[in-house]
C-alpha positions, 0 to 999 in steps of 0.5 A: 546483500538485500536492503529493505525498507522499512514499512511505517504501519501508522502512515499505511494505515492512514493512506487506507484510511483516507482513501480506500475504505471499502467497508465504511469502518472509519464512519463508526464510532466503535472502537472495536470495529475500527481495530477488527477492521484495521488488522484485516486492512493492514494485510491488504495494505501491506501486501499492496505495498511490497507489490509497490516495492518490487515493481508492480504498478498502481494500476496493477495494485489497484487490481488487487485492491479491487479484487480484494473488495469483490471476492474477499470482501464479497461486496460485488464488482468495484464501481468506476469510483471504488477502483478510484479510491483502490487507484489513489490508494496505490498512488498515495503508497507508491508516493509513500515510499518514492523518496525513500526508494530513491535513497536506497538507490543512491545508497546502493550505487554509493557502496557500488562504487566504495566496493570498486564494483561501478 
């Protein structure tokens, strides 16, 4: 049986936010620009989050971020301080759910054990 854990959206959104705005959305006033951008992030953030949840590094989500910047975006080949922001970002969602990860592990071994199976 496959568990899953639950993506909170606002604490995603606040990670994108905080660290990796490659447009500059979060310095505009206009509401709807913020929610236009927010929607297109949330894909992105999404994606780099399951990437987390099955295995993948924050270097490797960090590529992907940094992809997403210069070929969906358009905005040309990330500088050394865009690819940090796209690493810090994939650290902060990796931090995100290590706890929780860790949990789903314990829980895991727990019904493993309950079932006679460990």
């Amino acid at each position: 049986m496959s568990e899953h854990i639950k993506i909170d959206i606002d604490a995603l959104r606040k990670i994108g936010w905080d660290h990796w705005d490659p447009i500059g959305i979060r310095q505009l006033d206009d509401s709807a620009w913020r929610n236009n951008a927010a929607d297109e992030y949330d894909t992105y953030l999404l994606q780099a989050a399951n990437m987390i949840l099955q295995g993948a590094t924050c270097e490797t989500v960090a590529a992907y971020l940094d992809d997403i910047i210069s070929d969906s975006m358009a905005l040309g080949p990330p500088s050394e301080a865009v690819h940090r922001a796209s690493l810090l970002t994939a650290e902060a969602i990796s931090a995100l759910f290590a706890g929780r990860s860790s949990k789903l592990l314990t829980h895991r071994r727990l019904r493993r054990k309950n079932l006679g199976r460990e």
